[in-house]
C-alpha positions, -999 to +999 in steps of 0.1 A: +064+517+897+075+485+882+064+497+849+080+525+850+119+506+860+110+483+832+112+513+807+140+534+824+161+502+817+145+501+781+159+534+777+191+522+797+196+496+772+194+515+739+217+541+756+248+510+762+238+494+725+247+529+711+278+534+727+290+499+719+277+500+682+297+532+677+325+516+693+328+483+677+306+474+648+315+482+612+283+498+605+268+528+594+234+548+594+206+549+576+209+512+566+239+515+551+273+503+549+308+497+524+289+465+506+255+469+508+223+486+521+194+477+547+158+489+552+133+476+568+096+488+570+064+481+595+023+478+592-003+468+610-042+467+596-032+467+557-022+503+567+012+522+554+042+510+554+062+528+586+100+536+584+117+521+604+123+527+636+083+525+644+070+525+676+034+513+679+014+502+704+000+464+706-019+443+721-015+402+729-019+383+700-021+411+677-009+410+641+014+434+619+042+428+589+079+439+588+095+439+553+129+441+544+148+452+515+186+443+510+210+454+483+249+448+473+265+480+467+290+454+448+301+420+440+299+402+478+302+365+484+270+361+505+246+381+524+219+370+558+191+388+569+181+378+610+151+389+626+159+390+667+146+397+701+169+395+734+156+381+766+117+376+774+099+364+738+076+382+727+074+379+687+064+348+667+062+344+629+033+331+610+045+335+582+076+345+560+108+336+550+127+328+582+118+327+618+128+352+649+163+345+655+172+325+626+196+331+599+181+340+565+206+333+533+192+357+512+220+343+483+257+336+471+278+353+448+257+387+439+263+412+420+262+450+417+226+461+424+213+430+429+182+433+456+160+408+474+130+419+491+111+394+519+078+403+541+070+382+575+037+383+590+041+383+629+018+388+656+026+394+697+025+359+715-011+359+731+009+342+762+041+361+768+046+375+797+064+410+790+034+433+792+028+473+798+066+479+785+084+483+751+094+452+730+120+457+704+125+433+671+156+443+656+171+436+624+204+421+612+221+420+581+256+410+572+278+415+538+304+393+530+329+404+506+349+373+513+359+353+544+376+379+557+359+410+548+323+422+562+302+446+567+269+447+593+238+461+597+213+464+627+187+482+641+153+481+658+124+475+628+099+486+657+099+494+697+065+483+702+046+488+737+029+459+744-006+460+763-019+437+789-047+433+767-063+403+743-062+416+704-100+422+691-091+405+659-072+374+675-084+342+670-070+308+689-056+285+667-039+264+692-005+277+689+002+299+715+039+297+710+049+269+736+071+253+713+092+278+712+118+282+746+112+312+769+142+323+788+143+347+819+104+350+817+101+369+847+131+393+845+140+424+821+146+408+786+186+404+784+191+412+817+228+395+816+235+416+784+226+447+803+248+439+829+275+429+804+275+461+783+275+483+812+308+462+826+324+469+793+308+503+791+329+510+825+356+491+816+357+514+786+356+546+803+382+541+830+409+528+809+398+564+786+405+584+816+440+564+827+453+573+792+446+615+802 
């Protein structure tokens, strides 16, 4: 039963980041926007690269790759790549560029066509505590055309389910991802965002029906 809530409000939650992505971001599909394009890809195994967005199934402490191509369209001041996760962690970089929630400057000053491409190996925290329910690691990018002019891209790179299960291929190297802070550890991962993009979701929606 609890399972089940967990990924109704999964569900729930992509639903609300639609609606307010549609309503207020400057972005637009398929990775793409006025100064530049996103992609972002996923494997697990040394298998093929997966579109994104995948959806695989993993178990604690397992290991896969996202990698990430980004492009100016034309001449931009600066552009940042951010790997993210709300709420519970449950993804932890062992290697790449940059690590789950922090900004990546991926340069200054580009050009027309100029692309940058960056890999990250990650694996599923062998100690987190979100299990039997779907994890998303989303993607970020902003363009800057100047100070005053962007443009921003995001989605999910995977919705992973994540199985109350031990990895056969892990192997305990001592880091089991305590240095890094755990917020809400027992509750829905972003529970207050939840709850503040369905206030604005409402919010929304009656002031639309007061202007009929």
């Amino acid at each position: 039963m609890y399972t089940k809530m967990r990924n109704t409000t999964y569900i729930i939650i992509l639903i609300f980041i639609t609606i307010l992505s549609n309503s207020f971001l400057l972005t637009a599909t398929a990775g793409e926007c006025e100064y530049g394009s996103f992609y972002a890809w996923f494997r697990k195994d040394d298998g093929e690269w997966q579109n994104a967005t995948a959806h695989p199934t993993l178990k604690l402490g397992e290991e896969f790759e996202v990698k990430a191509t980004i492009t100016a369209k034309e001449d931009i001041l600066v552009t940042t790549i951010q790997l993210y996760e709300f709420g519970t962690p449950v993804f932890e970089v062992l290697d790449g560029p940059s690590n789950v929630g922090e900004y990546l400057d991926c340069g200054h000053n580009l050009k027309t066509n100029d692309s940058f491409s960056y890999t990250w190996t990650l694996r599923v925290k062998p100690n987190t505590t979100w299990m039997e329910g779907y994890a998303p690691l989303e993607v970020f990018s902003q363009f800057s055309k100047d100070h005053d002019h962007n443009c921003k891209i995001s989605f999910d790179v995977i919705a992973a389910y994540i199985v109350d299960e031990l990895w056969g291929g892990y192997v305990d190297d001592g880091n089991n991802g305590d240095d890094q802070v755990e917020n809400n550890v027992d509750s829905t991962p972003g529970f207050e965002i939840i709850l503040a993009m369905v206030a604005i979701a409402l919010f929304l929606f009656w002031r639309k029906s007061r202007t009929r």
